[in-house]
C-alpha positions in Angstrom: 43.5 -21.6 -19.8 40.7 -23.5 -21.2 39.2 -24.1 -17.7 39.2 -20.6 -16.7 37.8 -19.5 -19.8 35.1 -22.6 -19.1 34.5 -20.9 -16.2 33.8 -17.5 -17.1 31.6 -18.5 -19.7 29.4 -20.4 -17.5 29.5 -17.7 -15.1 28.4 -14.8 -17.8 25.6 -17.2 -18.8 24.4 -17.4 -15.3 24.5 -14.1 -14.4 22.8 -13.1 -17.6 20.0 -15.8 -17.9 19.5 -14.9 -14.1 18.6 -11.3 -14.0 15.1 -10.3 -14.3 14.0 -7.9 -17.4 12.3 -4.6 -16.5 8.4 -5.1 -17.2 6.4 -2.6 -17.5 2.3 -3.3 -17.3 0.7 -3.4 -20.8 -2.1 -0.5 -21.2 -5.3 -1.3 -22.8 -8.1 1.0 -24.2 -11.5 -0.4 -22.4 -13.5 0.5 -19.6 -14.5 -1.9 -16.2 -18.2 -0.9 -15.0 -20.3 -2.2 -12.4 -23.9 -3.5 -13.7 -26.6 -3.4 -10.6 -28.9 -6.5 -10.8 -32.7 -5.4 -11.9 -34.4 -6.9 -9.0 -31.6 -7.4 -6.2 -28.6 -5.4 -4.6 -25.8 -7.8 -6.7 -23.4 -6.3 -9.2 -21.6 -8.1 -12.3 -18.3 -6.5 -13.9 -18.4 -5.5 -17.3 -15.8 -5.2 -19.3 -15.9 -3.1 -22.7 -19.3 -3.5 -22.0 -19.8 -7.4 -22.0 -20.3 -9.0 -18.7 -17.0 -10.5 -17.4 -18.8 -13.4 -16.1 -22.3 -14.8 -15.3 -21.9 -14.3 -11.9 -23.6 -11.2 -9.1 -21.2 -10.2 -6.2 -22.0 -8.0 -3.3 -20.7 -4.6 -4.2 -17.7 -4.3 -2.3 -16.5 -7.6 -3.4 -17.6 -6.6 -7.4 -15.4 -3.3 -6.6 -12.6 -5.5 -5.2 -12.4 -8.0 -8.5 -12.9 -4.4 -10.6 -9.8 -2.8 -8.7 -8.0 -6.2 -9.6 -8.2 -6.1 -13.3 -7.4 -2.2 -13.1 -4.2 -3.1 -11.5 -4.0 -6.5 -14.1 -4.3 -3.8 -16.7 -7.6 -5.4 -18.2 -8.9 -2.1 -18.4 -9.2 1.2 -16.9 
């Protein structure tokens, strides 16, 4: 009797430490923008207004790294 009871235990424990939660993505109040270099065709992402990085990028790679952290939920 012990043994089966053994058993079910481990197996609830499994089961339950092995199912994944439902996650949703966290929102957040902020805006991405693209910021056009003064002098050459390179953008930067800002992010609430502060650059995300030092870093130009061509534009469609600055709208590709913008489109990520929209989906990352880094802003909207």
């Amino acid at each position: 009797m012990k043994r089966i009871l053994a058993i079910v235990t481990l197996g609830v424990t499994l089961v339950s430490c092995g199912s994944s939660p439902s996650r949703g993505v966290a929102s957040v109040e902020g805006s991405c923008a693209l910021q056009k270099h003064p002098s050459k065709n390179h953008y930067r992402i800002l992010i609430h207004e502060k650059p995300h990085s030092q870093y130009w990028y061509t534009k469609g790679d600055a709208m590709k790294i913008k489109d990520s952290f929209v989906k990352k939920g880094m802003c909207e």
